[in-house]
C-alpha positions in Angstrom: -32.5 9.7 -5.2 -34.8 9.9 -8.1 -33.3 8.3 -11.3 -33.7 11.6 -13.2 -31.9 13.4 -11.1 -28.6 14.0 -12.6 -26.0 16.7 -11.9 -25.8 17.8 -15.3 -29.5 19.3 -14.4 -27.8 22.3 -12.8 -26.5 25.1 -14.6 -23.5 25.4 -15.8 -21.8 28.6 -13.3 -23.1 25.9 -10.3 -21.1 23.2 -11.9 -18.3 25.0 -12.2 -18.7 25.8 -8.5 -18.4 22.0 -7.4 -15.4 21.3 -9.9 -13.0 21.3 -6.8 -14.8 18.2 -5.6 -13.9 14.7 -6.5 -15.8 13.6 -9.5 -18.2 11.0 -7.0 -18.8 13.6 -4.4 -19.4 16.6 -7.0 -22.3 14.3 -8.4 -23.4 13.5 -5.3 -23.7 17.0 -4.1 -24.5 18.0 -7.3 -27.9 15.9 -7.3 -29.1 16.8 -3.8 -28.7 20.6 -4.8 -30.9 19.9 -8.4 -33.3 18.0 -5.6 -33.4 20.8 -3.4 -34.6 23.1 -6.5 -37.0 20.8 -7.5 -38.7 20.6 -4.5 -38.5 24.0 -3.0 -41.7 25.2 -4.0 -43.6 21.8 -3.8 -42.3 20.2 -0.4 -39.2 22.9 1.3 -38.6 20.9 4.1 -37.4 18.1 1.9 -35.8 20.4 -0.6 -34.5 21.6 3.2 -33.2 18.0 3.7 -31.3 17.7 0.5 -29.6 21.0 1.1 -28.2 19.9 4.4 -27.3 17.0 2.4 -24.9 18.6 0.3 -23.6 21.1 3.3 -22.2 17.9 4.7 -20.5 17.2 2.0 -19.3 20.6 0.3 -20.0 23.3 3.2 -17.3 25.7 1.5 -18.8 25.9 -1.8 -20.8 29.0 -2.2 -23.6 27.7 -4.3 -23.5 24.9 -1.7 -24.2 27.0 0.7 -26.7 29.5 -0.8 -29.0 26.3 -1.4 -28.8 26.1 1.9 -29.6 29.3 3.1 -32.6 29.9 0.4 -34.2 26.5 1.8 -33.9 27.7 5.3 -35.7 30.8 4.1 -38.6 29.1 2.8 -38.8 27.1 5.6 -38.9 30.1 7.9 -35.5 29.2 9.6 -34.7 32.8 9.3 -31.8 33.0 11.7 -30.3 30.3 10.1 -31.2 31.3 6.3 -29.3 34.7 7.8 -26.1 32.5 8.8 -26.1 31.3 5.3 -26.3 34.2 3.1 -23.9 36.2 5.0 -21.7 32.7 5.0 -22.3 33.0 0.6 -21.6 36.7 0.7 -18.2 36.2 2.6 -17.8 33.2 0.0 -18.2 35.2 -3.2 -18.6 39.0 -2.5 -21.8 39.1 -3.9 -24.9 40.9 -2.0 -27.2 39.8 -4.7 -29.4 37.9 -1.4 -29.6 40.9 0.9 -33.3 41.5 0.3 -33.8 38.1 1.6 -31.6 38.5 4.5 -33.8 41.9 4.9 -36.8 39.5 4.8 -35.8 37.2 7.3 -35.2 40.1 9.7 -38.6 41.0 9.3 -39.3 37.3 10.1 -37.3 37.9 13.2 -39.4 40.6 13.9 -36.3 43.0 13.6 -38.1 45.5 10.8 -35.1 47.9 12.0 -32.5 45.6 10.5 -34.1 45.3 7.5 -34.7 49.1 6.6 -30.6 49.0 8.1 -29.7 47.0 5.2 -31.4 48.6 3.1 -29.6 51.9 3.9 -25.8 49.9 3.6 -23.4 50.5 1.0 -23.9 47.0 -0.3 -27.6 47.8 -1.2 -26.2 50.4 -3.9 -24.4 48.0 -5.7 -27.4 45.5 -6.1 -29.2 45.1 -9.3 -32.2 47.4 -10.3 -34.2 43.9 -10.1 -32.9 43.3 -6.7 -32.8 47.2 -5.3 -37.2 46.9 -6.4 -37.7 43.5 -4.5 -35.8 44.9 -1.1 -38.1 48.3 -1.8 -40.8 46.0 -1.2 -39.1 44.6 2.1 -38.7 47.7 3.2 -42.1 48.5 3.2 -43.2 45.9 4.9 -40.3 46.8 7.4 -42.0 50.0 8.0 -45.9 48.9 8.3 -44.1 46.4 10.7 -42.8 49.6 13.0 -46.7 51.5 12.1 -44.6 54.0 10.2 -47.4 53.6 7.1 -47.0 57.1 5.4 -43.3 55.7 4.9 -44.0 52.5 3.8 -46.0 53.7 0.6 -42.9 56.1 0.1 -40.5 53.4 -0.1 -42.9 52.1 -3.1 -43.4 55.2 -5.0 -39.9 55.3 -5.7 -39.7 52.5 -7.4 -38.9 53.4 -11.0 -41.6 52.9 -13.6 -39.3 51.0 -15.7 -39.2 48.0 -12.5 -42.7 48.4 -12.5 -43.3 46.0 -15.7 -44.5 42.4 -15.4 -44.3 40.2 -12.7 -42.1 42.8 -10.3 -44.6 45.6 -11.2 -47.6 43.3 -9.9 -45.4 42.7 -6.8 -45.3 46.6 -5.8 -48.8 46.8 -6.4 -49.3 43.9 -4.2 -47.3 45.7 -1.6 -49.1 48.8 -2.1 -52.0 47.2 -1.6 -50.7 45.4 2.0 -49.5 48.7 2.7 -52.6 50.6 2.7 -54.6 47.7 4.4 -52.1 48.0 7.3 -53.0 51.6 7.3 -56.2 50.7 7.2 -57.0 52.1 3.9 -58.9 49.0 3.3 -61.2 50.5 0.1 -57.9 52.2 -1.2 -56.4 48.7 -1.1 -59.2 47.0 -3.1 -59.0 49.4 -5.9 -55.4 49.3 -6.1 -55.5 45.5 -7.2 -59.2 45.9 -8.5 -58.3 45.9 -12.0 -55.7 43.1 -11.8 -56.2 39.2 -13.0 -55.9 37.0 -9.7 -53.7 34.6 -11.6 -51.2 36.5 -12.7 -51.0 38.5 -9.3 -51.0 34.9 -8.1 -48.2 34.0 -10.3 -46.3 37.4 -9.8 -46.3 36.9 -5.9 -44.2 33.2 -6.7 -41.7 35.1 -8.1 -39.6 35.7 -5.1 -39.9 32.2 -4.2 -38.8 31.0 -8.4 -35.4 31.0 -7.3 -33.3 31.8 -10.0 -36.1 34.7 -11.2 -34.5 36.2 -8.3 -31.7 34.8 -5.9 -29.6 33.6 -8.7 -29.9 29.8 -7.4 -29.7 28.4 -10.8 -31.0 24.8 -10.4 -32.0 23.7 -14.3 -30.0 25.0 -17.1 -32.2 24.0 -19.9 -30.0 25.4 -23.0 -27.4 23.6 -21.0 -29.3 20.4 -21.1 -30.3 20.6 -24.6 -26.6 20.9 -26.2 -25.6 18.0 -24.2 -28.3 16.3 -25.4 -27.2 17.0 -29.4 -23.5 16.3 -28.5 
């Protein structure tokens, strides 16, 4: 383990979540989860690794276990990221992650499932953040089944206030995938035509930046700093 890596690194909801845990062993799984963020986007099988890590150790522990399931994910272990979530959702009632459990079915290649999840109760409770990203899943879902005419649907009922920033480059990415899968190829080109590559670049990492979307809340920086001054 790196000598940076220190438990205090996570935020401060996660380390409430491992306060259960004897002190050693709340550490320990403590620094495999702030590993696990760290490397998710750089190297996800290790960040993978360090998440099974603190499974062994603290397999009841919701945040324990949504690691878990987000590395799977990104790993494209989507049955298994699938176990997880729904594992984290019977752990803290939260749906918050059912537009990644929509995306692994996709990567299943069960686009049904996901546009059934979509329809569920829990999908009305979820965030307007969240309710835009599985929008996007959906539409995917439905090029997946050649139902194209649907698919754009899906995105242009997004509301225009989720269609800001980052998210709002994702649903014109989508768009965009949407009509190429159509094959509305010069409709797709103009649709991103007038966009920077880097920020539509940056904007399509934001469903990987964990906490800009799952909630797994690795680095608590405000948390760090008043430690710091104590």
């Amino acid at each position: 383990m790196p000598e940076d890596v220190d438990s205090r690194q996570l935020s401060k909801e996660a380390r409430a979540r491992l306060r259960g845990l004897s002190k050693d062993n709340a550490e320990g799984v403590g620094a495999h989860l702030v590993m696990a963020g760290r490397l998710l986007d750089t190297d996800p099988e290790l960040a993978y690794l360090h998440a099974q890590a603190a499974v062994r150790r603290a397999g009841r522990i919701d945040v324990v276990r949504e690691a878990a399931g987000i590395a799977a994910y990104r790993t494209g272990r989507y049955a298994e990221a699938l176990r997880e979530l729904r594992t984290v959702r019977r752990l803290n009632g939260s749906s918050e992650h059912l537009p990644l459990m929509a995306d692994a079915e996709r990567g299943l290649g069960r686009p049904e499932r996901a546009i059934a999840l979509a329809q569920s109760e829990e999908a009305a409770t979820l965030e307007p953040e969240a309710r835009t990203e599985l929008a996007i899943v959906v539409s995917g879902a439905r090029s997946d089944l050649g139902d194209h005419d649907a698919a754009l649907t899906v995105l242009d009922r997004v509301p225009a206030s989720e269609r800001q920033g980052d998210l709002g480059l994702r649903v014109l990415q989508a768009r965009a995938v949407a009509l190429e899968a159509a094959g509305r190829t010069e409709e797709a080109a103009q649709v991103l035509s007038g966009v920077d590559p880097a920020a539509l670049e940056r904007a399509a990492g934001v469903l990987a930046d964990d906490e800009d979307y799952v909630v797994y809340d690795v680095f608590d920086e405000e948390a760090d700093d008043d430690e710091a001054g104590a």
